[in-house]
HTML snippet that shows the backbone in 3Dmol.js (N, CA, C, O; Angstrom):
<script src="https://3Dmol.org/build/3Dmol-min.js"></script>
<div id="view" style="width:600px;height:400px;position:relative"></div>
<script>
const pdb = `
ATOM      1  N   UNK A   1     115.139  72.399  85.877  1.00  0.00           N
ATOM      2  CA  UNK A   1     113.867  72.324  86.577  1.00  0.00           C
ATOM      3  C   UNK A   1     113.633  73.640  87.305  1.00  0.00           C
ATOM      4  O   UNK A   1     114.531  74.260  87.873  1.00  0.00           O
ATOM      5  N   UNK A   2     112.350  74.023  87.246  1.00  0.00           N
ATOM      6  CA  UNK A   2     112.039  75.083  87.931  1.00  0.00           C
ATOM      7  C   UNK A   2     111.574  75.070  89.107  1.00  0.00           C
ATOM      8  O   UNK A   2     110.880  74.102  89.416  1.00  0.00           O
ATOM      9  N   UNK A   3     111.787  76.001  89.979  1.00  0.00           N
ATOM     10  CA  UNK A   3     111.047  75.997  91.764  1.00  0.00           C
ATOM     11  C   UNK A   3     110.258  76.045  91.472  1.00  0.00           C
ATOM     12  O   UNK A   3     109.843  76.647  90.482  1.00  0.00           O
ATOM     13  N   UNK A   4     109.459  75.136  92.563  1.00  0.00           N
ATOM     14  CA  UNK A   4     108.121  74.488  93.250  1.00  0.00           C
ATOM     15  C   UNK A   4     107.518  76.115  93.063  1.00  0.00           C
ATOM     16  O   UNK A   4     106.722  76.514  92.213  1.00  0.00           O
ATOM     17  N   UNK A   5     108.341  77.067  94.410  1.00  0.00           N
ATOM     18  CA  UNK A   5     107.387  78.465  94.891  1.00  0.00           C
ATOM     19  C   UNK A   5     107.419  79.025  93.488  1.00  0.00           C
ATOM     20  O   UNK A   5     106.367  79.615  93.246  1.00  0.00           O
ATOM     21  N   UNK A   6     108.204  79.035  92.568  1.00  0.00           N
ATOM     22  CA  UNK A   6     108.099  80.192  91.723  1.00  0.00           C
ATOM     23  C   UNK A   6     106.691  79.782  90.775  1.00  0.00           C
ATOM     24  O   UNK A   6     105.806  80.579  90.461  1.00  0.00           O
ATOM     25  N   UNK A   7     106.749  78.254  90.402  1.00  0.00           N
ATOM     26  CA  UNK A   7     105.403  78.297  89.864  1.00  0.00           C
ATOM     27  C   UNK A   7     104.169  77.605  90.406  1.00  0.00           C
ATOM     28  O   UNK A   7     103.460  76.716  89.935  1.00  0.00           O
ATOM     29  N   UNK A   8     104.128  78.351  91.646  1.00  0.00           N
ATOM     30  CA  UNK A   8     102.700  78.517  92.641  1.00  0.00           C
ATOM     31  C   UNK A   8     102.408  79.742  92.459  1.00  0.00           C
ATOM     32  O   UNK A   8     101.210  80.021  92.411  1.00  0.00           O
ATOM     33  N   UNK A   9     103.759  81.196  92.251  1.00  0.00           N
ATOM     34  CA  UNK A   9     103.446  82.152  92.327  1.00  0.00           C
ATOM     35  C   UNK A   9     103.061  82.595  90.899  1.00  0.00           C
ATOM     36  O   UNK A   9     102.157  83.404  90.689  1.00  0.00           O
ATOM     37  N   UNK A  10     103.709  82.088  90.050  1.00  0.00           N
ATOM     38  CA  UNK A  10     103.086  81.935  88.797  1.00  0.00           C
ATOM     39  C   UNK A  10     101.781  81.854  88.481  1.00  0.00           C
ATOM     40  O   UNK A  10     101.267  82.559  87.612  1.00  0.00           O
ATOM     41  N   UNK A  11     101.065  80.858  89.269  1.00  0.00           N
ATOM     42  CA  UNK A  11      99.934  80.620  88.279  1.00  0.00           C
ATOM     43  C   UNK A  11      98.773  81.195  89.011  1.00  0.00           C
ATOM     44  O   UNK A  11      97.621  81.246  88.581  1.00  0.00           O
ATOM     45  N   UNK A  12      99.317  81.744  90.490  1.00  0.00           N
ATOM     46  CA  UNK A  12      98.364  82.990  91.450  1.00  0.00           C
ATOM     47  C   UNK A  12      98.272  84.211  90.416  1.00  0.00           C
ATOM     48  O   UNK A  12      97.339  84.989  90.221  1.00  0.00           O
ATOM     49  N   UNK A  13      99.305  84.147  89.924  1.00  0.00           N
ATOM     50  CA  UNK A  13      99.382  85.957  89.183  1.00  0.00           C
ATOM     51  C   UNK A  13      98.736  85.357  87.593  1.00  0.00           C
ATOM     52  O   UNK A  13      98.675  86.163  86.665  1.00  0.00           O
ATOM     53  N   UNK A  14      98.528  84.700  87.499  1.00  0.00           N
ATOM     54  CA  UNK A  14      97.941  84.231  86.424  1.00  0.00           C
ATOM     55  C   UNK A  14      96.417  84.165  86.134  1.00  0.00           C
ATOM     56  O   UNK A  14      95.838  84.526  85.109  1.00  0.00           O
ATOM     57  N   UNK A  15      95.938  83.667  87.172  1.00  0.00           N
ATOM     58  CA  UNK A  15      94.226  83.654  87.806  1.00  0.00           C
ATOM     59  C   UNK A  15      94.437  84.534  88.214  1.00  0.00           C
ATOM     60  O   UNK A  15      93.425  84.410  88.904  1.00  0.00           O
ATOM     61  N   UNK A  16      95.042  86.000  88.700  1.00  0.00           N
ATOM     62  CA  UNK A  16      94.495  87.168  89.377  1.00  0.00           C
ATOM     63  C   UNK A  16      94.230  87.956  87.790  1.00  0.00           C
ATOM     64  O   UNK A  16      93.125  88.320  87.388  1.00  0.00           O
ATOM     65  N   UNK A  17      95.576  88.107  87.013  1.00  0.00           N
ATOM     66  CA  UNK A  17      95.157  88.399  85.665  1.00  0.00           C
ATOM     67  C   UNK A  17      93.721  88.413  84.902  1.00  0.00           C
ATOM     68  O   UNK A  17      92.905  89.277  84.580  1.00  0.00           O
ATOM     69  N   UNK A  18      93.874  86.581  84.744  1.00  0.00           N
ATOM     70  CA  UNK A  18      92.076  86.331  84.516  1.00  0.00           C
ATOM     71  C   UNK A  18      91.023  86.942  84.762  1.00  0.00           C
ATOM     72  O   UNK A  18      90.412  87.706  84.015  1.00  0.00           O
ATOM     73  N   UNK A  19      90.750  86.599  85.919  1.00  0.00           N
ATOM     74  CA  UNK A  19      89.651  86.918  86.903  1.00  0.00           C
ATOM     75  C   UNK A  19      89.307  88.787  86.649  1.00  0.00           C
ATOM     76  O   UNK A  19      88.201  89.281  86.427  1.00  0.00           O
ATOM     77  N   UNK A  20      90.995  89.720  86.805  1.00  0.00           N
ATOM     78  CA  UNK A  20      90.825  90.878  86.482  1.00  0.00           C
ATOM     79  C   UNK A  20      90.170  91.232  85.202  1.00  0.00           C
ATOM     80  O   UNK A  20      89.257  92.057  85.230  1.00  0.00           O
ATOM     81  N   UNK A  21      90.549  90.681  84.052  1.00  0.00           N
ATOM     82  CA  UNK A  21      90.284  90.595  82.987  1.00  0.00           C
ATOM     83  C   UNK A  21      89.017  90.421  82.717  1.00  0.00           C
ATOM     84  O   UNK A  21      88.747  90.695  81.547  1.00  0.00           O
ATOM     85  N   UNK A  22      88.033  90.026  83.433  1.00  0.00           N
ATOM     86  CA  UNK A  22      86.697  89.414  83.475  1.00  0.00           C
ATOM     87  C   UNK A  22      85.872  90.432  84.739  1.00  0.00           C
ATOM     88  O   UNK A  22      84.693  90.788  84.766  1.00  0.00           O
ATOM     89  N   UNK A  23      86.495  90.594  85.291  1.00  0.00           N
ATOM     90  CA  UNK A  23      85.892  92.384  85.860  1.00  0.00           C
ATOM     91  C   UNK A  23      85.449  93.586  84.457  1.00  0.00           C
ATOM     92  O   UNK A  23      84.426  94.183  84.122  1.00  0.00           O
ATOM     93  N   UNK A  24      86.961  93.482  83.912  1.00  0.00           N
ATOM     94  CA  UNK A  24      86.769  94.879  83.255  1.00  0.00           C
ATOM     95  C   UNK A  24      85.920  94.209  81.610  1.00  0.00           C
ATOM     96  O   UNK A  24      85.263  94.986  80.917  1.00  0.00           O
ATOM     97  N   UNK A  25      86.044  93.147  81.331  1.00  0.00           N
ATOM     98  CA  UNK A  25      85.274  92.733  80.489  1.00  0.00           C
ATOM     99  C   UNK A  25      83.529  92.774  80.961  1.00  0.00           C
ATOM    100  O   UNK A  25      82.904  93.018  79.929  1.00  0.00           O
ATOM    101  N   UNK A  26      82.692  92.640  81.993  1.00  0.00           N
ATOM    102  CA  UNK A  26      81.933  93.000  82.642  1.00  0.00           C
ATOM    103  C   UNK A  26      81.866  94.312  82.328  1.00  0.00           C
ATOM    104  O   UNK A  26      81.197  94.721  81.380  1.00  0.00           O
ATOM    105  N   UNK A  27      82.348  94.839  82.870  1.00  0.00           N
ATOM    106  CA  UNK A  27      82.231  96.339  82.968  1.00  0.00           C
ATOM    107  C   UNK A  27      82.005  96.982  81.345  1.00  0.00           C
ATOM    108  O   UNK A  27      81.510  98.084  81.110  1.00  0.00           O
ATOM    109  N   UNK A  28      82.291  96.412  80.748  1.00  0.00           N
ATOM    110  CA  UNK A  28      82.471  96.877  79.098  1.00  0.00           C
ATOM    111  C   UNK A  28      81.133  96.715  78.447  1.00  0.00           C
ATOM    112  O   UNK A  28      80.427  97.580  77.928  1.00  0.00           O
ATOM    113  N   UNK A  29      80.888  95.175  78.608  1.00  0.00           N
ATOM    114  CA  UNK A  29      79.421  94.892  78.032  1.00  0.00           C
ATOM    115  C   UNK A  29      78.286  95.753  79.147  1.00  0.00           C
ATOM    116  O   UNK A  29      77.720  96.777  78.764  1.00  0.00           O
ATOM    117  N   UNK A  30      78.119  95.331  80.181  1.00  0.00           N
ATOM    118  CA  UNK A  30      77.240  96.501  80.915  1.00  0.00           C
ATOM    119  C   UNK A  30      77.060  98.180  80.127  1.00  0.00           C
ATOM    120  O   UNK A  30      76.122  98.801  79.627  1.00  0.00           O
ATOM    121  N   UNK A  31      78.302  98.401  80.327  1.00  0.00           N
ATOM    122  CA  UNK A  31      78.477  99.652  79.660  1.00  0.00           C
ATOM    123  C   UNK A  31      78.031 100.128  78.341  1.00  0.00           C
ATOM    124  O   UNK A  31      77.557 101.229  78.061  1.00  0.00           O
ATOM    125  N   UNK A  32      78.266  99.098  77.560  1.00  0.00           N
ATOM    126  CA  UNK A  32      78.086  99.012  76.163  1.00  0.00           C
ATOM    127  C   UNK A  32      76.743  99.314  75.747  1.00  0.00           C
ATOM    128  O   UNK A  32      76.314 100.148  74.950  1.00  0.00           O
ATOM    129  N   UNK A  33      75.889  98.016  76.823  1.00  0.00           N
ATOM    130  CA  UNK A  33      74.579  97.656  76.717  1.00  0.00           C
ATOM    131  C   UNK A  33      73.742  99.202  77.028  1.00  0.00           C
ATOM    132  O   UNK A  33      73.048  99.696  76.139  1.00  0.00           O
ATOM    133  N   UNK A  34      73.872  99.757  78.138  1.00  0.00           N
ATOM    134  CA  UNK A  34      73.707 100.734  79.089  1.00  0.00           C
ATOM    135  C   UNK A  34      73.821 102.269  78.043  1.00  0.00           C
ATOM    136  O   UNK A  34      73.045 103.222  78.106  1.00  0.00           O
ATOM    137  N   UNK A  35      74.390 102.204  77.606  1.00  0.00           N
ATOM    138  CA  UNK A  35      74.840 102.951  76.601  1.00  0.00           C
ATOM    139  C   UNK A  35      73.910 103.568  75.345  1.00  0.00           C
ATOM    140  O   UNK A  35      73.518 104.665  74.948  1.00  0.00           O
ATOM    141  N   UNK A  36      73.797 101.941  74.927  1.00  0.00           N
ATOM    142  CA  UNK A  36      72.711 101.786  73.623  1.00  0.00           C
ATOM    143  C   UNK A  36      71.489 102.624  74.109  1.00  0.00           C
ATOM    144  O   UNK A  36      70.897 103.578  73.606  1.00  0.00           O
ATOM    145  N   UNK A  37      71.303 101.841  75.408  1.00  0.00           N
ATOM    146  CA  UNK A  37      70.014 101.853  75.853  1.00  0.00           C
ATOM    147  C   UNK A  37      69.754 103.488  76.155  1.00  0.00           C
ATOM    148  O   UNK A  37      68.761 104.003  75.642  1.00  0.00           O
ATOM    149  N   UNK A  38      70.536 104.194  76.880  1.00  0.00           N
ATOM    150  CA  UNK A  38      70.716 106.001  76.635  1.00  0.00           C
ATOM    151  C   UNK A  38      70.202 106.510  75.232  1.00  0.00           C
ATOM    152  O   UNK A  38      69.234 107.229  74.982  1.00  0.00           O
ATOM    153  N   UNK A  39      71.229 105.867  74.294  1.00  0.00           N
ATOM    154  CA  UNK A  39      70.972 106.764  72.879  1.00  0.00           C
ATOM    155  C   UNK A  39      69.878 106.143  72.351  1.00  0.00           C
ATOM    156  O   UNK A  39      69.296 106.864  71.540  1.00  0.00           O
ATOM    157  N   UNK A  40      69.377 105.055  72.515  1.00  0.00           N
ATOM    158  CA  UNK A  40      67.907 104.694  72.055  1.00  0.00           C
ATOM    159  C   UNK A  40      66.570 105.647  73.023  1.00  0.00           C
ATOM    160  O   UNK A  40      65.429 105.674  72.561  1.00  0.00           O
ATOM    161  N   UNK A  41      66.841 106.243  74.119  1.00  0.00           N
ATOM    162  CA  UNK A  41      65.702 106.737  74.542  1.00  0.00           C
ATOM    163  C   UNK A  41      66.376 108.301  74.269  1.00  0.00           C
ATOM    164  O   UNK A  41      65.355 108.984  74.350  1.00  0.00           O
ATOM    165  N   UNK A  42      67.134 108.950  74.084  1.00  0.00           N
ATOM    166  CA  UNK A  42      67.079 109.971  73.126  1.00  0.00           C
ATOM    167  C   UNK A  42      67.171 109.905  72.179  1.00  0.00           C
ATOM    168  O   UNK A  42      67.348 111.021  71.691  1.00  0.00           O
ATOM    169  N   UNK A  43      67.152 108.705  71.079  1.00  0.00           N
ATOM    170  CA  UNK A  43      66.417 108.864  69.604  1.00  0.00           C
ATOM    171  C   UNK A  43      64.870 108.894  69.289  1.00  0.00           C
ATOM    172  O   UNK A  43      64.214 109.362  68.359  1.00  0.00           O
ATOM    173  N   UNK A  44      64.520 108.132  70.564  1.00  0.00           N
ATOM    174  CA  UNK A  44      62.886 108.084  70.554  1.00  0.00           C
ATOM    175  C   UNK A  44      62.228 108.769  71.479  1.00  0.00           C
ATOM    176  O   UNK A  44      61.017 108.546  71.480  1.00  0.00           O
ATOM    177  N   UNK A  45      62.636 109.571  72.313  1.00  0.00           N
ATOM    178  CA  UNK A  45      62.406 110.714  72.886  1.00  0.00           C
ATOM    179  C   UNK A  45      61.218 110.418  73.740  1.00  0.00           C
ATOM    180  O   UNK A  45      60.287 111.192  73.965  1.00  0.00           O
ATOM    181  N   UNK A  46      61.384 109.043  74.247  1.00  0.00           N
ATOM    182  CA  UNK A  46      60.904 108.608  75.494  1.00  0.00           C
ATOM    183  C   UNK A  46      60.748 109.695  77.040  1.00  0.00           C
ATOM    184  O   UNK A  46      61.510 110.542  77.505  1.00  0.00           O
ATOM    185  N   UNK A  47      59.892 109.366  77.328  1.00  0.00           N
ATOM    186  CA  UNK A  47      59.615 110.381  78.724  1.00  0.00           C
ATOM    187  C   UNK A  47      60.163 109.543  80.260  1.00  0.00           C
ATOM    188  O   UNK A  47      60.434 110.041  81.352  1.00  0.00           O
ATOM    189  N   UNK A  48      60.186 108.208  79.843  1.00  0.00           N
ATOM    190  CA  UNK A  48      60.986 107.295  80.910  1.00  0.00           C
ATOM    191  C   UNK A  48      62.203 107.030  80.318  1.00  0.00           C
ATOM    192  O   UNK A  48      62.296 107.162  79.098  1.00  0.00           O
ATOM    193  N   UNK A  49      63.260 106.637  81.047  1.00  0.00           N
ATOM    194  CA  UNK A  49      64.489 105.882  80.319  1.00  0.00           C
ATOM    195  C   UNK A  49      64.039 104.210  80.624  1.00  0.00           C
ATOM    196  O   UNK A  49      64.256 103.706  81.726  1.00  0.00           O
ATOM    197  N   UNK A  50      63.515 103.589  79.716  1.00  0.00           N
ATOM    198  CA  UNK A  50      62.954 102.346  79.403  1.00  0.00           C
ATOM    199  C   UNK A  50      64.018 101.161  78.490  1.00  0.00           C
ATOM    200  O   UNK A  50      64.077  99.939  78.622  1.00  0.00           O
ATOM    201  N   UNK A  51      64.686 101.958  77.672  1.00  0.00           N
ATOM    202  CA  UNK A  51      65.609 101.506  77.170  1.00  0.00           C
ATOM    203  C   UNK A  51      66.857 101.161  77.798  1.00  0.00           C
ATOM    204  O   UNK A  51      67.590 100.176  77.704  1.00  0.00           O
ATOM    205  N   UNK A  52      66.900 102.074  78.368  1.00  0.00           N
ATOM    206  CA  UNK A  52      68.277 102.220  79.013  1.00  0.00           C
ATOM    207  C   UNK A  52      68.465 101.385  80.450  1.00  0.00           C
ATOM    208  O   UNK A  52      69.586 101.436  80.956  1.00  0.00           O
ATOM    209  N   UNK A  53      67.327 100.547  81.194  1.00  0.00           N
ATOM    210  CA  UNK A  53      67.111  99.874  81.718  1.00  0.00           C
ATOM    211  C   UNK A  53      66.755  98.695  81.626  1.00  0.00           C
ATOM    212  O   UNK A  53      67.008  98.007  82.616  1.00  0.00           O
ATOM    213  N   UNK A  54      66.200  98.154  80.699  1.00  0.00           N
ATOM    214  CA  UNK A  54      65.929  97.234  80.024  1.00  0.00           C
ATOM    215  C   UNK A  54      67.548  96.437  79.436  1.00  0.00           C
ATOM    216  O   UNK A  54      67.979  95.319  79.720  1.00  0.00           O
ATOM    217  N   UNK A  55      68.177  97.535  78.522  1.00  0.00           N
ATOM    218  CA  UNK A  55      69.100  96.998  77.909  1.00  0.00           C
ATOM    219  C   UNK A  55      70.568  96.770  78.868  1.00  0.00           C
ATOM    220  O   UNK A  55      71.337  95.829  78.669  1.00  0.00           O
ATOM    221  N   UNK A  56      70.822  98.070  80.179  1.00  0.00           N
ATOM    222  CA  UNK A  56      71.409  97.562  81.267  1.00  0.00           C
ATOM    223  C   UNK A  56      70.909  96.501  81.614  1.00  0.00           C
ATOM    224  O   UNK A  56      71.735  95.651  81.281  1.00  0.00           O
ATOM    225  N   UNK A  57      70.050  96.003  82.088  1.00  0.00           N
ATOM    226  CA  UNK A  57      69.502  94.854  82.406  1.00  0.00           C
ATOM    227  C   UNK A  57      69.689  93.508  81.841  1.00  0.00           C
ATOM    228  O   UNK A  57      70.255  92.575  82.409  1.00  0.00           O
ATOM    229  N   UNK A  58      69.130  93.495  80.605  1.00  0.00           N
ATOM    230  CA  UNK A  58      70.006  92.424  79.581  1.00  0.00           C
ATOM    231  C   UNK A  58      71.793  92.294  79.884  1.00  0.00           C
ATOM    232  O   UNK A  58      72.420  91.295  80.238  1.00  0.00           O
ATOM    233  N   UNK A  59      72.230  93.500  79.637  1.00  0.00           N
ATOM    234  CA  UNK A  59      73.779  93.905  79.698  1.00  0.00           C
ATOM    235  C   UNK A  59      74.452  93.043  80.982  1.00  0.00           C
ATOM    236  O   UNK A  59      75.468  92.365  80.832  1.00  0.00           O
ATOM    237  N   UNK A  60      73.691  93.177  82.350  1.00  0.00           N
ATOM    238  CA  UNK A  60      74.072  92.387  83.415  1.00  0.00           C
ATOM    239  C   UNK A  60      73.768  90.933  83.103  1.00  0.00           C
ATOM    240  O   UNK A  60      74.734  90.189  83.270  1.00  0.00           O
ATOM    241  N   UNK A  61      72.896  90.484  82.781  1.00  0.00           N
ATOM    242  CA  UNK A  61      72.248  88.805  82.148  1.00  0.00           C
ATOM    243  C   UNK A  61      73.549  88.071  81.347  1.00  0.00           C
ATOM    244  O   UNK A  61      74.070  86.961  81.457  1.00  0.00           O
ATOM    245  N   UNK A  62      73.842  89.385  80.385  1.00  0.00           N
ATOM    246  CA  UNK A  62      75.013  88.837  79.466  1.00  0.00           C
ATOM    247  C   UNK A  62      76.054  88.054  80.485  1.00  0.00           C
ATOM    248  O   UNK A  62      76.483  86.924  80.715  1.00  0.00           O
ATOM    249  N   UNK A  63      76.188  89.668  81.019  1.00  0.00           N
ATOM    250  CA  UNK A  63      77.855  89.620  81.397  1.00  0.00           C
ATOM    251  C   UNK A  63      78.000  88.322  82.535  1.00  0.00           C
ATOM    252  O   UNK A  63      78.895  87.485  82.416  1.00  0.00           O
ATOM    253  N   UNK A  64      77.221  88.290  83.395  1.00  0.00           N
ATOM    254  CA  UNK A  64      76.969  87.320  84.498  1.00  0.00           C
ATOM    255  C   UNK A  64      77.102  85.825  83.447  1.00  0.00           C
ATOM    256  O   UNK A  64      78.074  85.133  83.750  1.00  0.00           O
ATOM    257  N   UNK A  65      76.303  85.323  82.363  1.00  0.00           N
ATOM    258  CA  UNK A  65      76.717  84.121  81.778  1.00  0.00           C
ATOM    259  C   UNK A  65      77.945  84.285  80.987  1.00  0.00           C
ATOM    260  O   UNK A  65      78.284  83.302  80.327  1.00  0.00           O
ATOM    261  N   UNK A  66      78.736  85.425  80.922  1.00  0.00           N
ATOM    262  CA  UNK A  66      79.812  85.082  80.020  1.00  0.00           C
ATOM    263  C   UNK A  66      80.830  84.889  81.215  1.00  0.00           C
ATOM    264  O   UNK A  66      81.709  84.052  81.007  1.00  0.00           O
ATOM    265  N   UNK A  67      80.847  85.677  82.698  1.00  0.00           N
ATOM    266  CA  UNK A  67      81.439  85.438  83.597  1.00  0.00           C
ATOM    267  C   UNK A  67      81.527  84.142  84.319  1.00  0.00           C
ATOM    268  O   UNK A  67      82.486  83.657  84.920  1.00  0.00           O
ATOM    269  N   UNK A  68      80.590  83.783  84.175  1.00  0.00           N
ATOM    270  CA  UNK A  68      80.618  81.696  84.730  1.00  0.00           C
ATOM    271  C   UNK A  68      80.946  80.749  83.477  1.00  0.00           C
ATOM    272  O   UNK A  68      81.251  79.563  83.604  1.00  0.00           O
ATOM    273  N   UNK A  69      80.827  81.538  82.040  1.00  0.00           N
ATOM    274  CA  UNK A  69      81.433  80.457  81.429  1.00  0.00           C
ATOM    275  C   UNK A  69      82.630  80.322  81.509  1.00  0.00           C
ATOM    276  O   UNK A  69      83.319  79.301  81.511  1.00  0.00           O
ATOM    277  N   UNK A  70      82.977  81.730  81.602  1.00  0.00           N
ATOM    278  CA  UNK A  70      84.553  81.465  81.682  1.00  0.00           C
ATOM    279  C   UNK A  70      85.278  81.145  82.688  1.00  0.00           C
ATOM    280  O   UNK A  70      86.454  80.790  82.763  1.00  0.00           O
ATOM    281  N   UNK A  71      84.129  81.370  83.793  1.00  0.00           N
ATOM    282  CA  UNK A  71      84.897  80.800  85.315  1.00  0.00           C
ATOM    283  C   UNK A  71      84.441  79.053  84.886  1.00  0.00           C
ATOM    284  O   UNK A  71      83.220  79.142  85.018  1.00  0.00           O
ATOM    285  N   UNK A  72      84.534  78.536  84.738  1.00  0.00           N
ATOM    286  CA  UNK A  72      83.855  77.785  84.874  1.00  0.00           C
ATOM    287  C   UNK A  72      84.967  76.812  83.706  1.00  0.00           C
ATOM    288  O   UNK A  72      85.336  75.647  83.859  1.00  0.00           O
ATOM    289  N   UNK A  73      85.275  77.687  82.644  1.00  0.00           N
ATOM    290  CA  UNK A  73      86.093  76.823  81.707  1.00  0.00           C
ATOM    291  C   UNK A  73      87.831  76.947  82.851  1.00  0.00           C
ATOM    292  O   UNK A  73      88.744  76.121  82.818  1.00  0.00           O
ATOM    293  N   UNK A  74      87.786  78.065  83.620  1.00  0.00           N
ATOM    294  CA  UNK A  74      89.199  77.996  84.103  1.00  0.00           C
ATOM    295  C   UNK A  74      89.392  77.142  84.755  1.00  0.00           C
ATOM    296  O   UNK A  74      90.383  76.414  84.694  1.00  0.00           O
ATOM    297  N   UNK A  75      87.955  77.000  85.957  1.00  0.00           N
ATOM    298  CA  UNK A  75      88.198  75.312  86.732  1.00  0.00           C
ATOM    299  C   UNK A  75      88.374  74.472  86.563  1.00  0.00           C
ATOM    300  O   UNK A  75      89.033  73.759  87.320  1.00  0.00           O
ATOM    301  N   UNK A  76      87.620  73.913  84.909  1.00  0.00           N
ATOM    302  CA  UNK A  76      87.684  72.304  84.427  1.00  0.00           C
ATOM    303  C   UNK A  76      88.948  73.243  82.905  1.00  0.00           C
ATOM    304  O   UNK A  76      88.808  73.824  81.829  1.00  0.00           O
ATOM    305  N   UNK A  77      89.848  72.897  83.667  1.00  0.00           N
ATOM    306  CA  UNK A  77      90.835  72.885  81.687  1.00  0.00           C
ATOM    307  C   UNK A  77      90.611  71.604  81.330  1.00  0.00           C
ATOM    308  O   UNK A  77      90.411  70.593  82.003  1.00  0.00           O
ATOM    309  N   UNK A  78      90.696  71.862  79.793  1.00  0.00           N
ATOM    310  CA  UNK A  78      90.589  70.644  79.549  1.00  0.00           C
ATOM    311  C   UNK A  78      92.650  69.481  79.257  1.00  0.00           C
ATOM    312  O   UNK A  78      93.706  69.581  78.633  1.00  0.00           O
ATOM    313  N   UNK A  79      92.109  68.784  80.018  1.00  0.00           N
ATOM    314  CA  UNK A  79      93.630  68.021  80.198  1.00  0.00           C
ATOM    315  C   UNK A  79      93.922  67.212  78.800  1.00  0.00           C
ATOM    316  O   UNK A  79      94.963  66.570  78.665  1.00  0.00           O
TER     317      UNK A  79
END
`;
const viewer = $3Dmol.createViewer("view");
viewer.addModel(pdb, "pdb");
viewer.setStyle({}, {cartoon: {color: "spectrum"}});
viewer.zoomTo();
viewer.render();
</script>
């Protein structure tokens, strides 16, 4: 049998993992999105960056519902 503390501390470093993991996953799609949206207004040689705001924009929409689904699947596991 294993200690009580060791797997409390376990499954803290486990959800900090996660949770980290879902920062930099954020950060990726934003980026990604943000990105497109750059090289689409220097392919079309836009005088605003329209793209590149728009598609950041979407990019945050994403990331924010992929961030509560997955928070959201960590709270309810399924038993």
């Amino acid at each position: 049998m294993e200690d009580p503390q060791r797997e409390i501390k376990r499954k803290q470093v486990n959800s900090y993992v996660r949770y980290t993991g879902l920062f930099f996953q954020m950060f990726v799609i934003i980026g990604a999105f943000a990105w497109a949206g750059s090289w689409l207004d220097d392919y079309q040689q836009t005088a605003q960056p329209y793209y590149t705001a728009g598609l950041a924009l979407l990019g945050v929409v994403i990331a924010i519902y992929q961030v509560l689904r997955e928070v959201n699947q960590l709270n309810n596991p399924k038993t």
